[in-house]
ChimeraX commands (.cxc) that place a marker at each C-alpha (Angstrom):
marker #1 position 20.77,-36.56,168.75 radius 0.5
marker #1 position 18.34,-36.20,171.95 radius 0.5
marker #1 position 17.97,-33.10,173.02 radius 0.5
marker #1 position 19.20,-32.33,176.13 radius 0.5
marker #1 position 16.26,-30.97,179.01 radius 0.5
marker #1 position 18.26,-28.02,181.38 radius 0.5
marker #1 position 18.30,-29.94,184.94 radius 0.5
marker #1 position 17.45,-27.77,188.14 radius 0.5
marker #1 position 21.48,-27.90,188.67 radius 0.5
marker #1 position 22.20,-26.45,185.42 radius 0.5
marker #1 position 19.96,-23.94,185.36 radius 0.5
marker #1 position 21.24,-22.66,189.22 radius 0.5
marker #1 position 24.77,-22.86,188.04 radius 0.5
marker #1 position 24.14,-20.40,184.93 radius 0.5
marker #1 position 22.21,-18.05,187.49 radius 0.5
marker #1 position 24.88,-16.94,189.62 radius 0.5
marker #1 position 26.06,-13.69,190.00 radius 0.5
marker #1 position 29.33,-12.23,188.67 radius 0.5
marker #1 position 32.45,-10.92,190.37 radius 0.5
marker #1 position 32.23,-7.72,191.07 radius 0.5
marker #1 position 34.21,-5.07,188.17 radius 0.5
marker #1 position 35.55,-2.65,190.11 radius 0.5
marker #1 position 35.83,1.32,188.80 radius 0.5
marker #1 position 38.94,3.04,188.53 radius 0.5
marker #1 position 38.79,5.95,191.36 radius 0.5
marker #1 position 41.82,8.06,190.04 radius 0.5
marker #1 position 42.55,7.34,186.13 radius 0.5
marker #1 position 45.24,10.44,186.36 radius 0.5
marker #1 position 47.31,9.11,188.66 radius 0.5
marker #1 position 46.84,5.80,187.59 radius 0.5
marker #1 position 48.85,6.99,184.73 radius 0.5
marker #1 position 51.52,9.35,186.80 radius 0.5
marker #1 position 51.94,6.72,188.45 radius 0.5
marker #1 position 52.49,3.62,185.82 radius 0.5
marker #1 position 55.00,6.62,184.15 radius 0.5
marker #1 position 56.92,8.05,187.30 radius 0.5
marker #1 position 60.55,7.10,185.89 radius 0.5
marker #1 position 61.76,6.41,189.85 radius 0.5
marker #1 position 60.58,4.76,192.83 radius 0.5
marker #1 position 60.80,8.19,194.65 radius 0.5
marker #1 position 58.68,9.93,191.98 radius 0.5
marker #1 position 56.22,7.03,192.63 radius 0.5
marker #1 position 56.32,8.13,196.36 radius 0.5
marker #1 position 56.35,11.97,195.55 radius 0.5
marker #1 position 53.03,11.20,193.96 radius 0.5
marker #1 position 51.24,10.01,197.03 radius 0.5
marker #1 position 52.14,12.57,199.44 radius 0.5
marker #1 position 49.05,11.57,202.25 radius 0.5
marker #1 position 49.13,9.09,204.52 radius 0.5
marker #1 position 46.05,8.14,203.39 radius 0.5
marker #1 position 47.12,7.31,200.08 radius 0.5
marker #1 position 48.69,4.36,201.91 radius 0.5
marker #1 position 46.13,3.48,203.64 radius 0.5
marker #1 position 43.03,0.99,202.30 radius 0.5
marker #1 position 39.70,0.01,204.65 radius 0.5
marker #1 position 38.21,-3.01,203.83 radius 0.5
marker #1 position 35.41,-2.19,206.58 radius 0.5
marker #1 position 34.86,0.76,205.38 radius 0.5
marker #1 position 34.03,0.00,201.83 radius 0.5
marker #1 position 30.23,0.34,200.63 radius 0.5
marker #1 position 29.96,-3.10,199.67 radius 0.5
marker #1 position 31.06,-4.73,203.10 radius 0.5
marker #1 position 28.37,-7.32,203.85 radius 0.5
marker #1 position 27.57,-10.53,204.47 radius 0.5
marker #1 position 23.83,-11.00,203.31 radius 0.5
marker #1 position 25.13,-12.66,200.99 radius 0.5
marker #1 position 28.87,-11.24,200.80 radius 0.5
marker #1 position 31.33,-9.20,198.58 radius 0.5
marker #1 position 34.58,-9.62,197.13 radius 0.5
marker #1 position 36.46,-5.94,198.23 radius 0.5
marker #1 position 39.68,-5.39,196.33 radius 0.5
marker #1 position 42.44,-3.33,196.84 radius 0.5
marker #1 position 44.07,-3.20,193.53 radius 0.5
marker #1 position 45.21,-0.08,190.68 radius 0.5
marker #1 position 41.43,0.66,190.54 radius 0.5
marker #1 position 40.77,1.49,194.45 radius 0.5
marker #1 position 43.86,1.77,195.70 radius 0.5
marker #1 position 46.35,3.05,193.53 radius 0.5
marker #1 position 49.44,2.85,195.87 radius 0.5
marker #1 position 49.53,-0.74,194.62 radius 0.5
marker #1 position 50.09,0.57,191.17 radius 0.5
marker #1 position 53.98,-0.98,189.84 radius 0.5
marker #1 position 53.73,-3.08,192.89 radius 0.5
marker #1 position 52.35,-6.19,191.53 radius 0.5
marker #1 position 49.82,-6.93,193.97 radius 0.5
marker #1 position 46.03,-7.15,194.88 radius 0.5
marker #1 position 44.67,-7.96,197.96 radius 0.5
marker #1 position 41.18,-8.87,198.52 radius 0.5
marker #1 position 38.75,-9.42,201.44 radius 0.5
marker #1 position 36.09,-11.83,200.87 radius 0.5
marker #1 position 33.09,-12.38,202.72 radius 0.5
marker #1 position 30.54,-15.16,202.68 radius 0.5
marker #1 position 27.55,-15.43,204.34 radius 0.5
marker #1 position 25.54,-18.81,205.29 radius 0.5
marker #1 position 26.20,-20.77,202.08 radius 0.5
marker #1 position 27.15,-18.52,200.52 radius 0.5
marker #1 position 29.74,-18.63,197.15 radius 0.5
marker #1 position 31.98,-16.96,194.68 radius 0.5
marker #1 position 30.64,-18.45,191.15 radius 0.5
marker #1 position 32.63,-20.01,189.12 radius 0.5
marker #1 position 35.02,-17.56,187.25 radius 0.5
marker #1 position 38.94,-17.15,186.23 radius 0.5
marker #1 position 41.89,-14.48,186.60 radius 0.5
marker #1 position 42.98,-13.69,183.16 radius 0.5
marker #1 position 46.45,-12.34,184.58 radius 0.5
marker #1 position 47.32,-13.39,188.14 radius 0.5
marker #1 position 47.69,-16.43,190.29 radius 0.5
marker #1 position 45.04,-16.42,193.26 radius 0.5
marker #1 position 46.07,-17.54,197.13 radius 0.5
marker #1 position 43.56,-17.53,199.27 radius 0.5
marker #1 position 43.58,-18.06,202.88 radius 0.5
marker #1 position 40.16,-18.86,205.22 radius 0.5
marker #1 position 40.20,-16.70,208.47 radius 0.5
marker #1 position 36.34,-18.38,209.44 radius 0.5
marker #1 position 34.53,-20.38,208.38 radius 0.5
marker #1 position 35.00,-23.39,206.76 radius 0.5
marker #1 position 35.13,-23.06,202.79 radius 0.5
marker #1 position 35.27,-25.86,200.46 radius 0.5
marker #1 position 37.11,-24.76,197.04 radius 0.5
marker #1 position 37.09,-26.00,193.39 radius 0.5
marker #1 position 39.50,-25.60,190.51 radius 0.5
marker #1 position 39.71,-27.24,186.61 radius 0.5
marker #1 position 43.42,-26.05,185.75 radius 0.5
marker #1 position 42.50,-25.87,181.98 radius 0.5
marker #1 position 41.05,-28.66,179.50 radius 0.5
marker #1 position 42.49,-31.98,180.55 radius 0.5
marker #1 position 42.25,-31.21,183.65 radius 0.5
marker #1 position 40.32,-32.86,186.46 radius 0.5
marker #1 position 39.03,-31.09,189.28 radius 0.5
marker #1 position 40.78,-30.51,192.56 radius 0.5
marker #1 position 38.37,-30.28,195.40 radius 0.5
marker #1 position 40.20,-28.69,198.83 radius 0.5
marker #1 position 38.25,-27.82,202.19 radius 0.5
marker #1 position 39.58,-24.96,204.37 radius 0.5
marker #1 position 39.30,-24.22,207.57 radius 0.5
marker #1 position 41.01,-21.52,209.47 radius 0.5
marker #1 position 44.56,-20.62,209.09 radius 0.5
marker #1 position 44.24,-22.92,205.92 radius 0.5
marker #1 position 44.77,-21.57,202.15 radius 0.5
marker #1 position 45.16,-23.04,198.45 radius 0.5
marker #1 position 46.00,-21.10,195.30 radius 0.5
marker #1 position 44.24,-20.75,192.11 radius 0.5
marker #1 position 46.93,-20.88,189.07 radius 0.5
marker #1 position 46.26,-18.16,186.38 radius 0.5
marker #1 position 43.60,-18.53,183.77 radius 0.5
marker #1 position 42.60,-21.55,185.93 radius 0.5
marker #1 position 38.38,-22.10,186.41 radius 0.5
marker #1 position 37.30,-21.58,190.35 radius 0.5
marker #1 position 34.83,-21.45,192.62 radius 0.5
marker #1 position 34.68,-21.45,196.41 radius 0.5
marker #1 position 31.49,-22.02,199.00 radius 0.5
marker #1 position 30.79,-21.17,202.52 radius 0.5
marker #1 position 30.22,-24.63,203.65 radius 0.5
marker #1 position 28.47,-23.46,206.98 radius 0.5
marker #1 position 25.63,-22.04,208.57 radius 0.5
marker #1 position 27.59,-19.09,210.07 radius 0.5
marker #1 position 29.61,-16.40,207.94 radius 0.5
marker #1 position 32.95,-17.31,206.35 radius 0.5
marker #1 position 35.63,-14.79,206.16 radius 0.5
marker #1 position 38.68,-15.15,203.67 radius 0.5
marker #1 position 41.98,-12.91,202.53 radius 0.5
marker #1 position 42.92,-13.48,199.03 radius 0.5
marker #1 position 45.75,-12.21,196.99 radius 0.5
marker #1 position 46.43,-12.08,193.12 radius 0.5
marker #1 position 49.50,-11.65,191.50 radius 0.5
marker #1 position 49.17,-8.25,189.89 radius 0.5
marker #1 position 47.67,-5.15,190.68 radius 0.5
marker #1 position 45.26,-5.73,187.65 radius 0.5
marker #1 position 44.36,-9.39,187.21 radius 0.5
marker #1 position 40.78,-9.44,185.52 radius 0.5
marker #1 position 37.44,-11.84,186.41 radius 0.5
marker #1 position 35.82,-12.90,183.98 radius 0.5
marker #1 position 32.69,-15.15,184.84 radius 0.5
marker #1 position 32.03,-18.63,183.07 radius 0.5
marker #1 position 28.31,-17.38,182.72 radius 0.5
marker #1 position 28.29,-14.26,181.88 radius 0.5
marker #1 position 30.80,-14.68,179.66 radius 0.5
marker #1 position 29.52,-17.84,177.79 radius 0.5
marker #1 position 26.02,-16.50,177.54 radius 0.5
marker #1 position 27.38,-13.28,176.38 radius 0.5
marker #1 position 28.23,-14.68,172.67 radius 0.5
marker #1 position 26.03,-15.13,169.84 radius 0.5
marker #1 position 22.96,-17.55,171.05 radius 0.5
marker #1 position 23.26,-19.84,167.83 radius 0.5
marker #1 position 27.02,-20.20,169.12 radius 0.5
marker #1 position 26.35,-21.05,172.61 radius 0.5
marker #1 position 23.43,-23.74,171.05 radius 0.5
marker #1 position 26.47,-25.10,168.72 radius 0.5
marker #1 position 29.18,-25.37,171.84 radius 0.5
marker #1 position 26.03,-27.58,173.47 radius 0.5
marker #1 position 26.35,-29.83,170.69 radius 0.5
marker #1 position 23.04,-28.25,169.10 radius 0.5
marker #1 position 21.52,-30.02,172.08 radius 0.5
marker #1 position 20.01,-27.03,173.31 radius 0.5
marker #1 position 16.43,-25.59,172.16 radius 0.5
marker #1 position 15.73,-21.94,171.46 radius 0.5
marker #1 position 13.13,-22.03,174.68 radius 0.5
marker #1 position 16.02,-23.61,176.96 radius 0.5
marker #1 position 18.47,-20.68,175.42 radius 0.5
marker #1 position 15.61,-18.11,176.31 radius 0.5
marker #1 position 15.34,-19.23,179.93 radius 0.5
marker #1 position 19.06,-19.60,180.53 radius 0.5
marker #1 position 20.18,-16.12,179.23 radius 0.5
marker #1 position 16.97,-14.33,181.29 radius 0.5
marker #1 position 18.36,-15.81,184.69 radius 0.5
marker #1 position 21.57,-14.80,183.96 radius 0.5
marker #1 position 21.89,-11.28,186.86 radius 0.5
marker #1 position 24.27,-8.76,185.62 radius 0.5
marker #1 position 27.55,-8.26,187.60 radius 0.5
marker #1 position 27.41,-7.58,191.23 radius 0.5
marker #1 position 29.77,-7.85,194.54 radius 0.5
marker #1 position 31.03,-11.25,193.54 radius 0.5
marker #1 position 29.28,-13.43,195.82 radius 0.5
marker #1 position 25.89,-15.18,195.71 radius 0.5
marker #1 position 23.86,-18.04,197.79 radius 0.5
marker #1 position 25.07,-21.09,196.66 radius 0.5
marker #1 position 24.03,-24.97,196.70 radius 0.5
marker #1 position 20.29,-25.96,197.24 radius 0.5
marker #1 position 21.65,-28.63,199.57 radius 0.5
marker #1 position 23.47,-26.42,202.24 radius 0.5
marker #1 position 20.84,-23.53,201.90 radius 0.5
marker #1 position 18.21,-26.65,202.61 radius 0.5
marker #1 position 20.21,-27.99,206.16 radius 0.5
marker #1 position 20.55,-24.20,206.71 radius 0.5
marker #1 position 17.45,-23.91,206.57 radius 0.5
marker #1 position 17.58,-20.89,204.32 radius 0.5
marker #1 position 15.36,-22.32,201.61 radius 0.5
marker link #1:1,2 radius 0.2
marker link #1:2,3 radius 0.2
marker link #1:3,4 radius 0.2
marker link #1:4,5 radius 0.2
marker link #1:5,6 radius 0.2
marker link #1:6,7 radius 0.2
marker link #1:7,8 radius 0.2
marker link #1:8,9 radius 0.2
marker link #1:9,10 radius 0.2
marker link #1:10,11 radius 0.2
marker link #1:11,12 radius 0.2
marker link #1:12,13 radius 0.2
marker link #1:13,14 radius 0.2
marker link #1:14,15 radius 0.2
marker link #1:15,16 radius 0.2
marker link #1:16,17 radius 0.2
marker link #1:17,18 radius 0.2
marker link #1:18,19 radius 0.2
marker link #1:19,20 radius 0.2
marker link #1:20,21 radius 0.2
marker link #1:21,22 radius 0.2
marker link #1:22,23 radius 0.2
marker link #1:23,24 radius 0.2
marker link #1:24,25 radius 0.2
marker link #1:25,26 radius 0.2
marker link #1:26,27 radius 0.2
marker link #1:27,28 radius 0.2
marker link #1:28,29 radius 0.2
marker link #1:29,30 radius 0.2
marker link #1:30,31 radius 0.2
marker link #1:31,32 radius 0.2
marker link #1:32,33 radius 0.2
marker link #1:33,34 radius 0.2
marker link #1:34,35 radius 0.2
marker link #1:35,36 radius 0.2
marker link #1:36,37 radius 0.2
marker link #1:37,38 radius 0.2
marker link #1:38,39 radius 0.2
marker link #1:39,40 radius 0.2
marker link #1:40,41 radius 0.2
marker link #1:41,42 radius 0.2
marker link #1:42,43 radius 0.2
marker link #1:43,44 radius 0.2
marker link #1:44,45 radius 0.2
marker link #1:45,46 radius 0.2
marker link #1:46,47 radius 0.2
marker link #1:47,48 radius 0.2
marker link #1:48,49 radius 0.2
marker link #1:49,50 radius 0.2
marker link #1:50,51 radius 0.2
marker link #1:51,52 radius 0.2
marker link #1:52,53 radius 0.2
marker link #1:53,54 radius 0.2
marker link #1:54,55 radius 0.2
marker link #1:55,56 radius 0.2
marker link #1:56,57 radius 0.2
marker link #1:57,58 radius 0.2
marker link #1:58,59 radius 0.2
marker link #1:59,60 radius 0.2
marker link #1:60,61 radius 0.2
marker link #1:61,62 radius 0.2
marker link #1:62,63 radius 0.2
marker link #1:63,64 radius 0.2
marker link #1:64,65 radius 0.2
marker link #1:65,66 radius 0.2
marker link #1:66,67 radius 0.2
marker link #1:67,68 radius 0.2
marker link #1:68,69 radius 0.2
marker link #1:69,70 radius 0.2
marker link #1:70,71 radius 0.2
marker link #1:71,72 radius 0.2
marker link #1:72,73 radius 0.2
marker link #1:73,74 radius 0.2
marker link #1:74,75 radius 0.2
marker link #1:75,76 radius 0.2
marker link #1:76,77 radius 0.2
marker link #1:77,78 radius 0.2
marker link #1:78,79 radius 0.2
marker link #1:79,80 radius 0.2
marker link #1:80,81 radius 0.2
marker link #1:81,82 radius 0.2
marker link #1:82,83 radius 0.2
marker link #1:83,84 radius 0.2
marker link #1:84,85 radius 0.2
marker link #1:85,86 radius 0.2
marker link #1:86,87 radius 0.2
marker link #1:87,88 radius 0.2
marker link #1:88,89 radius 0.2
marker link #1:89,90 radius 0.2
marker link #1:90,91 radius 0.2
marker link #1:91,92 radius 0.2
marker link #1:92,93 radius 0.2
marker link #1:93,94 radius 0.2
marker link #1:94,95 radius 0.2
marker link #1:95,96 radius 0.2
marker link #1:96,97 radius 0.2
marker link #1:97,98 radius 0.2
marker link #1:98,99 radius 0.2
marker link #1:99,100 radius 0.2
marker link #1:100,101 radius 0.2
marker link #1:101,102 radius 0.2
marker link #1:102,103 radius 0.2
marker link #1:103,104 radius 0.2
marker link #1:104,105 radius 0.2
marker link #1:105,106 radius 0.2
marker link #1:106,107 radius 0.2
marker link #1:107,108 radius 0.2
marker link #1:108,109 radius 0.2
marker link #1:109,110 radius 0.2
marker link #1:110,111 radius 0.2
marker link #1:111,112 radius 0.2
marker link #1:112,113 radius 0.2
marker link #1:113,114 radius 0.2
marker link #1:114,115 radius 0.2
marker link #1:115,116 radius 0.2
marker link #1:116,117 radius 0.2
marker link #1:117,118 radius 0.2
marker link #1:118,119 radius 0.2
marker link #1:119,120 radius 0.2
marker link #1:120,121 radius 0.2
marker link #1:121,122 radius 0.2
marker link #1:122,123 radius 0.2
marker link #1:123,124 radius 0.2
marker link #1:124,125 radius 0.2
marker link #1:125,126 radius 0.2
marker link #1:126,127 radius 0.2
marker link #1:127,128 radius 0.2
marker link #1:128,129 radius 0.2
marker link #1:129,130 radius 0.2
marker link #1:130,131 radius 0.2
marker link #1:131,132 radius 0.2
marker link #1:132,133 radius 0.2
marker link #1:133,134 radius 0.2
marker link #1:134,135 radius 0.2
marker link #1:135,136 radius 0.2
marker link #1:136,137 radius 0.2
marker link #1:137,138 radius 0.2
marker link #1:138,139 radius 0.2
marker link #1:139,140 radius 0.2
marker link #1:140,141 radius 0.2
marker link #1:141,142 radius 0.2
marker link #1:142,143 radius 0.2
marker link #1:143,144 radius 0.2
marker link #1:144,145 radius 0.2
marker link #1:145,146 radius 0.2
marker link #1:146,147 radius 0.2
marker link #1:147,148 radius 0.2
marker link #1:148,149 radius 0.2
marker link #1:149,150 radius 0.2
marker link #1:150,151 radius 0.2
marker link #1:151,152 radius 0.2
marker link #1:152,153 radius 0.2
marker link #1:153,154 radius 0.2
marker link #1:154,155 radius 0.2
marker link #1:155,156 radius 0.2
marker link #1:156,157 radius 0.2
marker link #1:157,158 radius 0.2
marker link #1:158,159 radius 0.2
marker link #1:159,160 radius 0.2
marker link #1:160,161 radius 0.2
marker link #1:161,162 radius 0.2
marker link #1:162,163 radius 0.2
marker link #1:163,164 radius 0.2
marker link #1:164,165 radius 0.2
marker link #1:165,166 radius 0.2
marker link #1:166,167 radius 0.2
marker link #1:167,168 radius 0.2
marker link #1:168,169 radius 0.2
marker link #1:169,170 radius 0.2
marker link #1:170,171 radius 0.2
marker link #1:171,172 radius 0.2
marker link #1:172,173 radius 0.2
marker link #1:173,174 radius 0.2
marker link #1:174,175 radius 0.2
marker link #1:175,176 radius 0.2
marker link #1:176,177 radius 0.2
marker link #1:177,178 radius 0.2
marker link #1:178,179 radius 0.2
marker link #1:179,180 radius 0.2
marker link #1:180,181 radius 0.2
marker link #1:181,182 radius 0.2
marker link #1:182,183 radius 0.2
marker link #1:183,184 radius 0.2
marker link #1:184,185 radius 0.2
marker link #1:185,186 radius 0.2
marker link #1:186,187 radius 0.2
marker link #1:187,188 radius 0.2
marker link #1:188,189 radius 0.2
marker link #1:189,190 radius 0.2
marker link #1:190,191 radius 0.2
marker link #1:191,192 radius 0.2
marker link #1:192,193 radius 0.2
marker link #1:193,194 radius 0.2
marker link #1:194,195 radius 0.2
marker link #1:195,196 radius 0.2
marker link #1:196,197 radius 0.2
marker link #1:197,198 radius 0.2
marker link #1:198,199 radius 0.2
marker link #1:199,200 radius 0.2
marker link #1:200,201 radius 0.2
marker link #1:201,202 radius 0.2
marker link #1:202,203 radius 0.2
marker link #1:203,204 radius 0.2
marker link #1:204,205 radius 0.2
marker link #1:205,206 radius 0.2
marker link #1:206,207 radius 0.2
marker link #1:207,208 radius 0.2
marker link #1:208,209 radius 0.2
marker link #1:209,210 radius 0.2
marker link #1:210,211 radius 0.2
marker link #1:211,212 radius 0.2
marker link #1:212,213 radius 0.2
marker link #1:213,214 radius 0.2
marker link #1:214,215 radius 0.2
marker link #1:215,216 radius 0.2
marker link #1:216,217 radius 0.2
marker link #1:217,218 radius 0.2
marker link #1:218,219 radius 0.2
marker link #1:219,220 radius 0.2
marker link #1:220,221 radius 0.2
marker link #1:221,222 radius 0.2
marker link #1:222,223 radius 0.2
marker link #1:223,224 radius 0.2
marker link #1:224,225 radius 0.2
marker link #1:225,226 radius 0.2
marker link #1:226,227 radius 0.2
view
């Protein structure tokens, strides 16, 4: 068999960044609350109105240079703890994109506020992809465990509100996580059409996680004149 040389494409795709993980603020109540046998004792637990109270704005991460996924979920806020909710603010800057990655445990609706967004989605093996563009006051949902991706399609910023069907679904990051096995695996799942030097360059351009967004196409960032 020929082996297979890593096109520019390729080598992009395995570069980008993954979704952010975020850290649990409050592990102790975290717990209380999961355990609280009533509703009320749930509520007794968060006496403050600022435990009911979550700033995207405000969060370190806010930016748009190139963006951030900001989640309000059991590890930030835990008010949504038993609720069975996260919400999520999502920012892209000028091409800007979320790489391609899945939910292990929740359904993902998304909905563009600016911006127009052009999404991507392989349900599972079998499955062809489904290609939607959003513009404002448009959305389209991600089933669980289904591959996605989404791209700021514009020269301006994109702004989007997603939410996921749990208050803990999980990202886990087709790169990271396929370059994150055993290298004479990954070679093997490439139908052995992969050299030890292409293996080498692939897993050193492979960034470790970060906010969840990263620049995106070589065509948009080229009629953006960003590259």
């Amino acid at each position: 068999m020929a082996r297979m040389s890593l096109t520019p494409l390729l080598v992009l795709s395995l570069a980008w960044a993954a979704s952010a993980t975020d850290k649990t603020l409050n592990s102790t109540l975290d717990i209380s609350l999961a355990q609280a046998p009533t509703a009320l004792d749930k509520v007794a637990l968060l006496p403050s109105p600022s435990d009911w109270r979550f700033d995207f704005f405000a969060q370190p991460t806010y930016q748009y240079n190139p963006g951030a996924v900001i989640n309000a979920n059991a590890a930030t806020f835990p008010a949504t703890v038993g609720n069975g909710l996260t919400m999520s603010w999502v920012n892209l800057g000028p091409c800007a994109m979320q790489p391609p990655h899945y939910h292990p445990r929740a359904s993902n609706y998304i909905v563009v506020i600016e911006g127009t967004v052009e999404t991507y989605m392989i349900p599972e093996n079998g499955g062809e992809l489904i290609k939607v563009l959003l513009e404002p006051g448009q959305m389209t949902l991600f089933p669980k465990g289904s591959l996605h991706s989404m791209q700021n399609m514009g020269c301006d910023k994109a702004t989007l509100v997603s939410a996921l069907s749990t208050e803990d679904p999980g990202t886990h990051n087709v790169a990271n996580g396929l370059f994150g096995l055993p290298r004479d695996m990954v070679a093997a799942a490439f139908g052995g059409s992969l050299s030890a030097d292409d293996l080498d360059t692939i897993y050193g351009k492979i960034p470790p996680v970060g906010t969840g967004v990263t620049l995106g196409s070589a065509s948009c960032l080229k009629t953006c004149h960003m590259k």
